[in-house]
gemmi code that builds the backbone of each chain (N, CA, C; Angstrom):
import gemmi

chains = {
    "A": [
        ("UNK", (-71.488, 27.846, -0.295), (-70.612, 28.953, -0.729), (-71.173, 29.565, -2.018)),
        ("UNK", (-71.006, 30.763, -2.069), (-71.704, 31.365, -3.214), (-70.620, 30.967, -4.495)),
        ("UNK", (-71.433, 30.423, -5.712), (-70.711, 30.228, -6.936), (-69.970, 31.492, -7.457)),
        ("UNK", (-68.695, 31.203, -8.019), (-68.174, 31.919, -8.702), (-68.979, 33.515, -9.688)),
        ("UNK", (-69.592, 32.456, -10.628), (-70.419, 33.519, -11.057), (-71.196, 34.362, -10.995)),
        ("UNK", (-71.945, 33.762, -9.504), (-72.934, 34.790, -8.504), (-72.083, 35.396, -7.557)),
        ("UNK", (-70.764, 35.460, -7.492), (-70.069, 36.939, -6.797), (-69.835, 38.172, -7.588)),
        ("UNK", (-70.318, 39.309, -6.791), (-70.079, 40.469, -6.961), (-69.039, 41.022, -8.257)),
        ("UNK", (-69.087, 41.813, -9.204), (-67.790, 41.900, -10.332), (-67.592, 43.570, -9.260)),
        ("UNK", (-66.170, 43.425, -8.556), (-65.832, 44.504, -8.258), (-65.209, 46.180, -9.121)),
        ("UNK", (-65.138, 46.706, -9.262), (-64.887, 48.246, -9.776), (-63.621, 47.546, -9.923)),
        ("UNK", (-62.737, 47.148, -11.255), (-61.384, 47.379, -11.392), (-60.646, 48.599, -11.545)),
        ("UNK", (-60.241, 49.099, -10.679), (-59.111, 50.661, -11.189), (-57.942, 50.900, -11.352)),
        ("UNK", (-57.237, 51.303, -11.572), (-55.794, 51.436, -11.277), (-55.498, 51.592, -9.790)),
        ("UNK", (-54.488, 50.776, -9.629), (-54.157, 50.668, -8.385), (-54.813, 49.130, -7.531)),
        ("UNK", (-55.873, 48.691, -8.309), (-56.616, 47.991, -7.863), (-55.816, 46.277, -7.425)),
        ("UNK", (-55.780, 45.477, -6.820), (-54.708, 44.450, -6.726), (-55.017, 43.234, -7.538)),
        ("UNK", (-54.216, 42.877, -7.882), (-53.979, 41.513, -8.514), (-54.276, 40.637, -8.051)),
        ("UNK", (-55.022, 39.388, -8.797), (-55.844, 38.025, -7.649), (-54.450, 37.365, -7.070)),
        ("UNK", (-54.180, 36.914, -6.300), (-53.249, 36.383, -5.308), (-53.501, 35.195, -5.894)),
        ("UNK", (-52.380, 34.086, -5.890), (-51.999, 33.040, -6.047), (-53.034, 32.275, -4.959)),
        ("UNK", (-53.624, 32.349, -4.476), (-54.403, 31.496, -3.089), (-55.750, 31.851, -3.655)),
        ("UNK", (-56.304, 33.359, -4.327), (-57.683, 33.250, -4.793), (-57.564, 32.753, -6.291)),
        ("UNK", (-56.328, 32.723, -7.136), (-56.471, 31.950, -8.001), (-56.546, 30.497, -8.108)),
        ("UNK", (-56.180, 29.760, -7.097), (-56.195, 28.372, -6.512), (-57.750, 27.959, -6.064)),
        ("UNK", (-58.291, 29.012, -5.515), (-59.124, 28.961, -5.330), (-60.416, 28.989, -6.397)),
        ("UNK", (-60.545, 29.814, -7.659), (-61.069, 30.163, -8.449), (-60.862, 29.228, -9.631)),
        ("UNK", (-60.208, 28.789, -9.855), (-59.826, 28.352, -11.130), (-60.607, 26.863, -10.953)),
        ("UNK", (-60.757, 26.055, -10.138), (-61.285, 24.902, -10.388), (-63.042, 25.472, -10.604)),
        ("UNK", (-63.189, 26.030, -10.668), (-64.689, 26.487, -10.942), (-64.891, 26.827, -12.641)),
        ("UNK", (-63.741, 27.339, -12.969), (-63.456, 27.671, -14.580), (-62.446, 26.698, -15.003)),
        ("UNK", (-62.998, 25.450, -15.110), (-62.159, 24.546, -15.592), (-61.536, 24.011, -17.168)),
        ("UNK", (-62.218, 24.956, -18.117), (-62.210, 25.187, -19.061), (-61.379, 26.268, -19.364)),
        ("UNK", (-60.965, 26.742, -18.455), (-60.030, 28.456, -19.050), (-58.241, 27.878, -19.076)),
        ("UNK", (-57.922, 28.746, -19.261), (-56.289, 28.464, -19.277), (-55.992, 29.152, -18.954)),
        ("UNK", (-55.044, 29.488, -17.903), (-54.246, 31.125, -17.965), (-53.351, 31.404, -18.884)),
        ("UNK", (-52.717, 32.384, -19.554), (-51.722, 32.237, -20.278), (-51.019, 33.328, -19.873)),
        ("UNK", (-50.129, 33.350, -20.620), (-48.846, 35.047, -20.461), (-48.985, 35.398, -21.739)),
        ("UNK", (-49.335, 37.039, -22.036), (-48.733, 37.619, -22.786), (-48.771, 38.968, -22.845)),
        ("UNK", (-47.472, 38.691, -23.519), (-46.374, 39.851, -22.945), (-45.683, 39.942, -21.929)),
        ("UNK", (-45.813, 39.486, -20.930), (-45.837, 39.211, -19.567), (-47.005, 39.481, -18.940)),
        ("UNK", (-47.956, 39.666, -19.284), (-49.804, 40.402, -18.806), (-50.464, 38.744, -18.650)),
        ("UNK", (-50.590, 38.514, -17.956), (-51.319, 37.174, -17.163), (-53.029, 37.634, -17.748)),
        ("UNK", (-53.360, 36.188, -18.856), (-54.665, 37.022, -19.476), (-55.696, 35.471, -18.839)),
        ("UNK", (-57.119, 35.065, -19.377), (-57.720, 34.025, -18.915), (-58.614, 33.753, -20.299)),
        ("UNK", (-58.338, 32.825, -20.807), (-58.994, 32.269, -22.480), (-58.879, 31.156, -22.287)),
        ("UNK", (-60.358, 30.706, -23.153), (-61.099, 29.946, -23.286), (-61.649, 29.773, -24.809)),
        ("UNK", (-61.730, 28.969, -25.547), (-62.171, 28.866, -26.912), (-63.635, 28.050, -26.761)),
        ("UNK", (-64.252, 28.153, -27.017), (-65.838, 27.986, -27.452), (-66.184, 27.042, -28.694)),
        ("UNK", (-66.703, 25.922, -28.770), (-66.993, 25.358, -30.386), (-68.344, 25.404, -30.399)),
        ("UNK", (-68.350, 26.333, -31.445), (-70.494, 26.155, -32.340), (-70.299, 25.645, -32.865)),
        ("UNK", (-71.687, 25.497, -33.816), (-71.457, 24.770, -34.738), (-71.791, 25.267, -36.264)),
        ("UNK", (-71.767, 26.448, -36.160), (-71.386, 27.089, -37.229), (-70.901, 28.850, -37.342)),
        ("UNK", (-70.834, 29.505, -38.196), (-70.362, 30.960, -37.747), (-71.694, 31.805, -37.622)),
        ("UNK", (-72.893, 31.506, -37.889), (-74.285, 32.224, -37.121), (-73.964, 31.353, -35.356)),
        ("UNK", (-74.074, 30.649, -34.977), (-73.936, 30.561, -33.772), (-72.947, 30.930, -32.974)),
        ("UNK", (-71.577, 31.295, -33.834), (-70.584, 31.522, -33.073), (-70.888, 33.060, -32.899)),
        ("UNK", (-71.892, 33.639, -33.853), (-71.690, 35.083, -33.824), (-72.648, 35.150, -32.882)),
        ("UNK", (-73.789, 34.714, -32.703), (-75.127, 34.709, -31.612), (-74.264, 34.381, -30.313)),
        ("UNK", (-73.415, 33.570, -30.103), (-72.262, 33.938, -28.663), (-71.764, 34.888, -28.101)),
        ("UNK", (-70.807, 35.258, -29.582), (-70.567, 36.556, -29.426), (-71.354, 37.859, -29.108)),
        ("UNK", (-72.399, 37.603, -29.468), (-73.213, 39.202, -28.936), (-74.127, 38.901, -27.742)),
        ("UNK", (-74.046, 37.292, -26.998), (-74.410, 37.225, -26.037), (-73.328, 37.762, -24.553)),
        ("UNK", (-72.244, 37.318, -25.174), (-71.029, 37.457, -24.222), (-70.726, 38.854, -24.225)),
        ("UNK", (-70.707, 39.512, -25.690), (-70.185, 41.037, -25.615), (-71.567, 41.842, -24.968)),
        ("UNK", (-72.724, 41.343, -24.791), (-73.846, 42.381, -24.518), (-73.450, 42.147, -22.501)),
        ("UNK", (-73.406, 40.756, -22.456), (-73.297, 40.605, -20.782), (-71.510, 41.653, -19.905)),
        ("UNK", (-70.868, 42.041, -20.658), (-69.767, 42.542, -20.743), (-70.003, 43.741, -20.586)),
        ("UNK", (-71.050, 43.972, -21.471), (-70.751, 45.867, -21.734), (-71.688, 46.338, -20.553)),
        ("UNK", (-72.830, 44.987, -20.375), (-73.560, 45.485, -19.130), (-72.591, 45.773, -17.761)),
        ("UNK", (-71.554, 44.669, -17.790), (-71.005, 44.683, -16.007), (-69.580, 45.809, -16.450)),
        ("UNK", (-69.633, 46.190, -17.895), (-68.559, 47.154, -18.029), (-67.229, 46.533, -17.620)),
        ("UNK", (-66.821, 45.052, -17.972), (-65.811, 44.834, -18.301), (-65.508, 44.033, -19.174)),
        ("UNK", (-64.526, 44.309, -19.957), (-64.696, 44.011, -21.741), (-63.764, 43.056, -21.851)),
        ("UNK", (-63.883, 41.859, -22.539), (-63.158, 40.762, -23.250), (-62.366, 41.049, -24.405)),
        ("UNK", (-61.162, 40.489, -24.894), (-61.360, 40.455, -26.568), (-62.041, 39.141, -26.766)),
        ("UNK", (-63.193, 39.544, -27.703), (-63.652, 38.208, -28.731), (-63.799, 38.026, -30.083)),
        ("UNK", (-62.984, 37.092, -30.141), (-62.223, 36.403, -31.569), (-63.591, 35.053, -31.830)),
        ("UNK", (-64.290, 35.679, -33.168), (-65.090, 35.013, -33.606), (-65.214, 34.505, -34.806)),
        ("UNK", (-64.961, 33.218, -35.303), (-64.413, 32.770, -36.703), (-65.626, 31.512, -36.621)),
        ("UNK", (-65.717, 30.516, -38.019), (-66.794, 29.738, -37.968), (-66.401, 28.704, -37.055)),
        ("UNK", (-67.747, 28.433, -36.556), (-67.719, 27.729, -35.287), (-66.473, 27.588, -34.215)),
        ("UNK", (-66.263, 28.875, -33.872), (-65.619, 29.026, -32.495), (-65.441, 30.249, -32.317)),
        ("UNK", (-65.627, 30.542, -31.183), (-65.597, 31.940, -30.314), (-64.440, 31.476, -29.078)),
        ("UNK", (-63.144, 32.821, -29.042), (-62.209, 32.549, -28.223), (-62.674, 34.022, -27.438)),
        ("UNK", (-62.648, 33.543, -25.750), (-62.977, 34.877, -25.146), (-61.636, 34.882, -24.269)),
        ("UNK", (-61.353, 36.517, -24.402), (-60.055, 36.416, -23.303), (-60.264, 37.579, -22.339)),
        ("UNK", (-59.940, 37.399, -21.440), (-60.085, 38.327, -20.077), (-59.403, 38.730, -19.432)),
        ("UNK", (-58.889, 39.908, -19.001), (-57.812, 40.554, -18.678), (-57.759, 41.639, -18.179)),
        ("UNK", (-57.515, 42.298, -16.808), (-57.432, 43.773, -16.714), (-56.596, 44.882, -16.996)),
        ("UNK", (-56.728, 45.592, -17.975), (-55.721, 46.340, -18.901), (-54.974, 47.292, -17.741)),
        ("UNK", (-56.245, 48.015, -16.762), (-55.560, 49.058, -15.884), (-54.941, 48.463, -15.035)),
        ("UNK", (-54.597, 47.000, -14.426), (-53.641, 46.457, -13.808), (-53.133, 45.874, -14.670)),
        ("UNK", (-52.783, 45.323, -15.876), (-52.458, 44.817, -16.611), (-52.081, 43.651, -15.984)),
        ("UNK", (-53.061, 43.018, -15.615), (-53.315, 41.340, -15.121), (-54.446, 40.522, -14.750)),
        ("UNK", (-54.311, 40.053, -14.334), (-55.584, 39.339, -13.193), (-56.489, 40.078, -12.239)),
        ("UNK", (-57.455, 40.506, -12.410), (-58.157, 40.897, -11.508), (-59.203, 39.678, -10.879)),
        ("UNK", (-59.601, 39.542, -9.505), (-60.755, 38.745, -9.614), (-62.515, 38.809, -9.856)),
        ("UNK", (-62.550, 40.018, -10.496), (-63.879, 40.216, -11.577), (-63.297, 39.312, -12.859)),
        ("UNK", (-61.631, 39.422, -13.393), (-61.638, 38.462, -14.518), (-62.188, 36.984, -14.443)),
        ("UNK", (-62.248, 36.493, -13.173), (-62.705, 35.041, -12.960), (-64.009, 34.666, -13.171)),
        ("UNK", (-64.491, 35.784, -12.098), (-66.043, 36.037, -12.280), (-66.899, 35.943, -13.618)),
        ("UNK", (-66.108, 37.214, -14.224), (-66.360, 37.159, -15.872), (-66.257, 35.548, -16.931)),
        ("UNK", (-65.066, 35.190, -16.322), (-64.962, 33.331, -16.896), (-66.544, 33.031, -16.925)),
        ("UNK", (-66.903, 32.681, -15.212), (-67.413, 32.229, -15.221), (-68.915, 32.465, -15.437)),
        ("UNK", (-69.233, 33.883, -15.129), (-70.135, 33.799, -16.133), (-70.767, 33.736, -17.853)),
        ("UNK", (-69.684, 34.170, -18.189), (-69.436, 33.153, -19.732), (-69.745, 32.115, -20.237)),
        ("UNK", (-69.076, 31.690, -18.719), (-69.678, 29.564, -19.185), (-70.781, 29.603, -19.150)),
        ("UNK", (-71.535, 30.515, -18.078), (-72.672, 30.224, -17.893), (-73.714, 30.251, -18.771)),
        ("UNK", (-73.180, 31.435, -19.682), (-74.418, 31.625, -21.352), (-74.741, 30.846, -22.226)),
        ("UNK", (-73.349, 29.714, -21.735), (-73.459, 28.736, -23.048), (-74.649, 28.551, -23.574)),
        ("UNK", (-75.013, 27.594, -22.537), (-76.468, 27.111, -22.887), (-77.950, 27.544, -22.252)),
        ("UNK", (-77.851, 29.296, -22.056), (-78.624, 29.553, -21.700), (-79.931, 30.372, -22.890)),
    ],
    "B": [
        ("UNK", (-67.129, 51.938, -64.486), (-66.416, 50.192, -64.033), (-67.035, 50.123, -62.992)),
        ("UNK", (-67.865, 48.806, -62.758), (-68.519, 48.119, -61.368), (-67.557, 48.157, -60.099)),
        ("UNK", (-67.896, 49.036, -59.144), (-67.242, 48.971, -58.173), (-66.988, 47.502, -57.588)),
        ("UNK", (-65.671, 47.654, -56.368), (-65.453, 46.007, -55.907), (-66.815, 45.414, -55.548)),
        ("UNK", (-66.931, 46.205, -54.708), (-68.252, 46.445, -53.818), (-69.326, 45.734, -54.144)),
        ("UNK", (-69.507, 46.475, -55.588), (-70.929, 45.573, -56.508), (-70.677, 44.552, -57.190)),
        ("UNK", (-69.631, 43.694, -56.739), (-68.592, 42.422, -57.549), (-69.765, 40.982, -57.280)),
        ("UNK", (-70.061, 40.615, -57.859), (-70.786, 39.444, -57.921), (-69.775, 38.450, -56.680)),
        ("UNK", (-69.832, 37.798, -55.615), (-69.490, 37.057, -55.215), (-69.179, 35.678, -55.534)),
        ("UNK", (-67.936, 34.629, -56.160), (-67.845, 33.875, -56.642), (-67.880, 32.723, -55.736)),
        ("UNK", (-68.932, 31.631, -55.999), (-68.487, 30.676, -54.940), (-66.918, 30.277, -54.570)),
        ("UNK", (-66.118, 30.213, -53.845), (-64.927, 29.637, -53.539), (-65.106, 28.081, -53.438)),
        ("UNK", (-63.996, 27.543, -53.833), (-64.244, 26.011, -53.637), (-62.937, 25.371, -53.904)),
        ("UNK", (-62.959, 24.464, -53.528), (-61.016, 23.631, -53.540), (-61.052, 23.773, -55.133)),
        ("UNK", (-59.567, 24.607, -55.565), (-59.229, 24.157, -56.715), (-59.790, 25.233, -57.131)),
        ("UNK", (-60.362, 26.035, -56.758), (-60.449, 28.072, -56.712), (-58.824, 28.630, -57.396)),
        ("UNK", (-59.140, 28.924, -58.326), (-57.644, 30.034, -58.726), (-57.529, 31.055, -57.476)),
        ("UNK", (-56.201, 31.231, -56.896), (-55.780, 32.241, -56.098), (-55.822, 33.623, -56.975)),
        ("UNK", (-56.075, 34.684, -56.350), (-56.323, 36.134, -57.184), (-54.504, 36.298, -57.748)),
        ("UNK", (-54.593, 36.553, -58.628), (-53.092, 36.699, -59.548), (-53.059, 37.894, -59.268)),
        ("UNK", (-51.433, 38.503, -59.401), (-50.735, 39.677, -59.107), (-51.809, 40.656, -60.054)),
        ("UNK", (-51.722, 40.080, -60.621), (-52.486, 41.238, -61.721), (-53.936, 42.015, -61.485)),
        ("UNK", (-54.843, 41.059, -60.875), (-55.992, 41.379, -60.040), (-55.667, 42.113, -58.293)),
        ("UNK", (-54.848, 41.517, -57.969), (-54.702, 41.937, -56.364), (-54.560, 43.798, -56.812)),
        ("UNK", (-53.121, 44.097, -58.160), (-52.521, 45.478, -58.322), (-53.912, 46.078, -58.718)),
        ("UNK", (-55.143, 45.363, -59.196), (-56.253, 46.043, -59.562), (-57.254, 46.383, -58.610)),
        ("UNK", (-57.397, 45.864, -57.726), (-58.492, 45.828, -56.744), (-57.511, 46.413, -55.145)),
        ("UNK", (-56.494, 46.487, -54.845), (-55.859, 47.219, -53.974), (-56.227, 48.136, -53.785)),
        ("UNK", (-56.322, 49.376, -54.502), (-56.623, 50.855, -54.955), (-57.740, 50.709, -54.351)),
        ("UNK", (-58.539, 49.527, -54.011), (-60.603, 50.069, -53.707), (-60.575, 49.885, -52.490)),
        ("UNK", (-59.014, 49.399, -52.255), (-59.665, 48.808, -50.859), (-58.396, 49.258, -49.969)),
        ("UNK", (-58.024, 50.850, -50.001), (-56.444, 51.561, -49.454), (-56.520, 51.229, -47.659)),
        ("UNK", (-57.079, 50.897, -46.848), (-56.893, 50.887, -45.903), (-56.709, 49.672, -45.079)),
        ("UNK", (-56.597, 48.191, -46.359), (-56.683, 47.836, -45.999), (-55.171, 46.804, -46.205)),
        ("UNK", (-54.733, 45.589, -45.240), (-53.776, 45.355, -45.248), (-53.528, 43.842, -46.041)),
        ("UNK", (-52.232, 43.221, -46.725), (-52.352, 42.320, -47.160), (-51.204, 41.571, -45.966)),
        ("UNK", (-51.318, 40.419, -45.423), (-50.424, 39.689, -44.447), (-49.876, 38.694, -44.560)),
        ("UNK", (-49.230, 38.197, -44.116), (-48.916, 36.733, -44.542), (-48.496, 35.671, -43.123)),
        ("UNK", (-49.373, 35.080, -43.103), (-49.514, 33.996, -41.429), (-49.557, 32.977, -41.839)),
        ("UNK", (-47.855, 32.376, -41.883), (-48.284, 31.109, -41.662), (-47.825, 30.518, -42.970)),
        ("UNK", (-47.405, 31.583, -43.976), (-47.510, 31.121, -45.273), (-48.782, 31.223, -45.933)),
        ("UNK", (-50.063, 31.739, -45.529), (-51.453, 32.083, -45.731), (-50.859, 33.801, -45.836)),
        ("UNK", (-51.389, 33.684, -47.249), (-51.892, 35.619, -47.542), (-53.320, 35.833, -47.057)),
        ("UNK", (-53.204, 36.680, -46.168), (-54.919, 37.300, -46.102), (-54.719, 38.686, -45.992)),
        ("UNK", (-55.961, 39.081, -45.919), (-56.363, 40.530, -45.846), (-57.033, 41.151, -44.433)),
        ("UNK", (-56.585, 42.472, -44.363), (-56.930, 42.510, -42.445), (-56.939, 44.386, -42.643)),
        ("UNK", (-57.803, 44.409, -42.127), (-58.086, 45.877, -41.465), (-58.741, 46.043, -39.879)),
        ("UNK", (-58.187, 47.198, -39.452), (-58.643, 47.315, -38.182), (-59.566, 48.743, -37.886)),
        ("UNK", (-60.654, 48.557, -37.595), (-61.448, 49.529, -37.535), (-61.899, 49.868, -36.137)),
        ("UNK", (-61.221, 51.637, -35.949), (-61.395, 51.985, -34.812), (-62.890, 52.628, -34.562)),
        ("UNK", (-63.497, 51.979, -33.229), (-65.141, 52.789, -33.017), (-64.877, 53.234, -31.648)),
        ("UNK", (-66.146, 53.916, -31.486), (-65.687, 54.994, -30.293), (-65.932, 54.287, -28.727)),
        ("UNK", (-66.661, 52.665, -28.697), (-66.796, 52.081, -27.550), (-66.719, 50.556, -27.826)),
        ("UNK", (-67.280, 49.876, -26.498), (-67.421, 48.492, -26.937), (-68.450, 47.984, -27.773)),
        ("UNK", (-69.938, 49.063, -27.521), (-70.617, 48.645, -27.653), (-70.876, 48.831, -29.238)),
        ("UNK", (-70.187, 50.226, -29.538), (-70.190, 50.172, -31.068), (-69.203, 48.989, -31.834)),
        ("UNK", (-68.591, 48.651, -31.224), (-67.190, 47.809, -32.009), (-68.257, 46.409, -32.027)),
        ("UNK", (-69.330, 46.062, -30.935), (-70.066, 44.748, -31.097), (-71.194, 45.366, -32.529)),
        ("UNK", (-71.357, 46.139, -31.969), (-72.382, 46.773, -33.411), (-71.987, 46.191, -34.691)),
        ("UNK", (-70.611, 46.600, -34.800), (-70.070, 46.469, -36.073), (-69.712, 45.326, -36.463)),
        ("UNK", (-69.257, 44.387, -35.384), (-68.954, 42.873, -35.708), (-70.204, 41.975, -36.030)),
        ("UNK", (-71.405, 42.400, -35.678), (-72.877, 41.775, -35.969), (-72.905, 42.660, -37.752)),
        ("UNK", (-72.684, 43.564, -38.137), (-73.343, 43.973, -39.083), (-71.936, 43.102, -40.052)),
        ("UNK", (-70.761, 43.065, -39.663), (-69.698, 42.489, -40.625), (-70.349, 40.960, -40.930)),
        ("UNK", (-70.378, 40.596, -39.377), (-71.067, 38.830, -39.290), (-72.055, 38.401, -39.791)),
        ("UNK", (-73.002, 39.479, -40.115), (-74.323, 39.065, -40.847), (-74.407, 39.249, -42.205)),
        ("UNK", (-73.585, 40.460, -42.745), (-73.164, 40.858, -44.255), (-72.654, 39.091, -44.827)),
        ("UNK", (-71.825, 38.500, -43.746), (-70.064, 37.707, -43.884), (-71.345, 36.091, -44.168)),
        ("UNK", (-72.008, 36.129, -43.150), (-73.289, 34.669, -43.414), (-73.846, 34.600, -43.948)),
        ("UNK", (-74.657, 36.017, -44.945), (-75.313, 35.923, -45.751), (-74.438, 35.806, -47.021)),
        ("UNK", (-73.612, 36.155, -47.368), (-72.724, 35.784, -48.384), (-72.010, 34.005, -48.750)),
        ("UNK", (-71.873, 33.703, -46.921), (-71.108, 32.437, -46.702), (-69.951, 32.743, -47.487)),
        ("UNK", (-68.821, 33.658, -46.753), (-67.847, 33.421, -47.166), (-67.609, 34.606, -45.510)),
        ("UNK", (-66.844, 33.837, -44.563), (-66.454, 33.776, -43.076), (-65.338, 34.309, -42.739)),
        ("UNK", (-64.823, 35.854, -42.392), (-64.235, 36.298, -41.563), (-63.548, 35.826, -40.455)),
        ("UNK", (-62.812, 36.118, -39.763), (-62.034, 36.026, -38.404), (-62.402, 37.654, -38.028)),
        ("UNK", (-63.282, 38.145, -36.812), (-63.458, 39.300, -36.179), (-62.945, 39.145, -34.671)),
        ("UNK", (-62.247, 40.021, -34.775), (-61.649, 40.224, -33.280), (-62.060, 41.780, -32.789)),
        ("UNK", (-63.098, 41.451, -31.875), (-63.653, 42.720, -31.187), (-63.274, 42.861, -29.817)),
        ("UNK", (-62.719, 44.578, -29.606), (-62.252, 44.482, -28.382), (-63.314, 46.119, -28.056)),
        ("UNK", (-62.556, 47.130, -27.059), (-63.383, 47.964, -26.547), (-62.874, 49.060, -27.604)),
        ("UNK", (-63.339, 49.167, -28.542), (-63.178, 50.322, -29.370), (-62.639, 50.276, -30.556)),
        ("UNK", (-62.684, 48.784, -31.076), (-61.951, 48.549, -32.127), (-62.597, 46.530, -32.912)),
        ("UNK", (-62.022, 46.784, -33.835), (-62.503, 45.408, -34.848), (-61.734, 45.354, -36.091)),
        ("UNK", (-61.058, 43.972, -35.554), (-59.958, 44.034, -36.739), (-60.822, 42.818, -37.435)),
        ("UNK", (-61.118, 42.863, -38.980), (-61.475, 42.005, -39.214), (-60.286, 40.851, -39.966)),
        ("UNK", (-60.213, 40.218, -40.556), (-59.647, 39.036, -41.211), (-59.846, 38.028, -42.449)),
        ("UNK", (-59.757, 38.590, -43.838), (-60.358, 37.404, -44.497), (-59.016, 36.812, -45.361)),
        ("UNK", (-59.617, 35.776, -45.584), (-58.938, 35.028, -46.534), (-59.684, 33.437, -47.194)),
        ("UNK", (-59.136, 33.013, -48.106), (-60.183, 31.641, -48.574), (-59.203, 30.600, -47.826)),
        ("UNK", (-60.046, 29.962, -46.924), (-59.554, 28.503, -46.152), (-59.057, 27.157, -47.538)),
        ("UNK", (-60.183, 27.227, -48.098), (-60.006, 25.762, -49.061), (-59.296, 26.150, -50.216)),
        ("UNK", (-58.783, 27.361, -50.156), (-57.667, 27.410, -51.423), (-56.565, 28.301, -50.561)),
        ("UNK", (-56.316, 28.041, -49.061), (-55.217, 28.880, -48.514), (-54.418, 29.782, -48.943)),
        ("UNK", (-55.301, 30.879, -49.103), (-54.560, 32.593, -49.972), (-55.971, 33.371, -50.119)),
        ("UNK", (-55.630, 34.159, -50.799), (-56.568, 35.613, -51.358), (-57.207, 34.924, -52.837)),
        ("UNK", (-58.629, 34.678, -52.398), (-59.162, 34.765, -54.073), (-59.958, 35.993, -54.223)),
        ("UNK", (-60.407, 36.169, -55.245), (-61.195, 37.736, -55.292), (-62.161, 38.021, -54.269)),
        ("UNK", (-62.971, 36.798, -53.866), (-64.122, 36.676, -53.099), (-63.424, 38.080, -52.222)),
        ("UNK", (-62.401, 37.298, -51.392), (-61.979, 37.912, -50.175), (-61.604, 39.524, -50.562)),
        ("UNK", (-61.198, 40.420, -51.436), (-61.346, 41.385, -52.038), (-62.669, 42.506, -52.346)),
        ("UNK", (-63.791, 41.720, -53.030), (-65.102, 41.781, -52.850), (-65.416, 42.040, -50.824)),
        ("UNK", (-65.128, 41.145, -50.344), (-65.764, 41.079, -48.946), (-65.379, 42.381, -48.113)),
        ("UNK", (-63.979, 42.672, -48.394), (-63.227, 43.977, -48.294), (-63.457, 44.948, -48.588)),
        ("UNK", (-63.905, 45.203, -49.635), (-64.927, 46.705, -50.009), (-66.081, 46.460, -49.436)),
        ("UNK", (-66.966, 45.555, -48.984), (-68.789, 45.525, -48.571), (-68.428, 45.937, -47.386)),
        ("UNK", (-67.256, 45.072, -46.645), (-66.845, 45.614, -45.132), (-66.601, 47.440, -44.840)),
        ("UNK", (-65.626, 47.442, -45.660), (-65.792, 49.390, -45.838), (-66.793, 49.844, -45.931)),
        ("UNK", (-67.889, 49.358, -47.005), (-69.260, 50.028, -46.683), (-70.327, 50.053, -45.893)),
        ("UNK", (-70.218, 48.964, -44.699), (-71.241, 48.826, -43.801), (-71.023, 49.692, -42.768)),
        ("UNK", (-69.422, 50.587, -42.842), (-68.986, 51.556, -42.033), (-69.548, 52.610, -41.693)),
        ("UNK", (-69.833, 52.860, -42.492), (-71.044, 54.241, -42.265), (-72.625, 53.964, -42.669)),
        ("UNK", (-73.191, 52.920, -42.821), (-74.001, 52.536, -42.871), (-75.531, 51.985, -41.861)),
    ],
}
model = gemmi.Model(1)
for chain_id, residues in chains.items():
    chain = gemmi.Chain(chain_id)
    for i, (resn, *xyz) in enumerate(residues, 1):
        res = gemmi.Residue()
        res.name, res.seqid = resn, gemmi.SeqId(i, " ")
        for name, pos in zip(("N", "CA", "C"), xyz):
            atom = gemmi.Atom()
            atom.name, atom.element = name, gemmi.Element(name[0])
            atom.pos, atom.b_iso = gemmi.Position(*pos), 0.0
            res.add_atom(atom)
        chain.add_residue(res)
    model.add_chain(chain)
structure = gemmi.Structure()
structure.add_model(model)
structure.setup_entities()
């Protein structure tokens, strides 16, 4: 089965649907590190990161924000010494999309690349 | 009078005097846009700076982050798609010492820079 991170990041738009409870079941054991959370009521996907200092947390950060701006869908990232929190979320559905998963997981994937 | 800006940076260290009313009413004025907060029972200082994409808002969090390491005195940056709120305050004396004041005007100036 193709990994999480090697699927397709689809066009999120308005109108676009929300990951279903069955592809989030599905998805989430692959990003086992994320959490879902609520806020506001907006279903977001964060993950906190530990460097080991604030040059590495910032060298994350412009690894994660450069891979982002390439697939054109944007995180907030909260970068303080040694830790980077990435959160993922689709604003024009204001929820879950499943490019947000995708995005997880390729995240993880920079760690240590 | 030496701008904030050109303020010698003081090491911070446990047992750092917190900036007294008297300095904050002095150094406010240099630094109008920017906000004083209180989280937690922690005073810090926070501005949010709007840019015109993601990719400029990462721009700006590398030039804050690298100003912020070469100084060693560490921000909280939260970069999203068009915006960067930054965050300072002194951890080991929990409040505003001048440092964080100083860091506040260099941040204004890397703005157009």
């Amino acid at each position: 089965m193709t990994q999480l991170k090697d699927r397709e990041c689809e066009a999120c738009c308005k109108g676009a649907p929300l990951a279903t409870q069955e592809e989030i079941d599905e998805m989430m054991p692959e990003i086992p590190d994320w959490e879902m959370i609520e806020d506001d009521g907006i279903k977001k996907l964060t993950r906190t990161y530990t460097l080991s200092n604030f040059a590495e947390a910032l060298a994350f950060t412009i690894k994660v924000g450069e891979l982002a701006d390439d697939v054109g869908h944007h995180p907030t990232l909260i970068t303080e010494w040694g830790r980077v929190q990435v959160i993922f979320f689709s604003k024009k559905i204001q929820g879950l999309h499943v490019t947000d998963f995708i995005m997880a997981a390729r995240t993880d994937s920079l760690l240590n690349s």
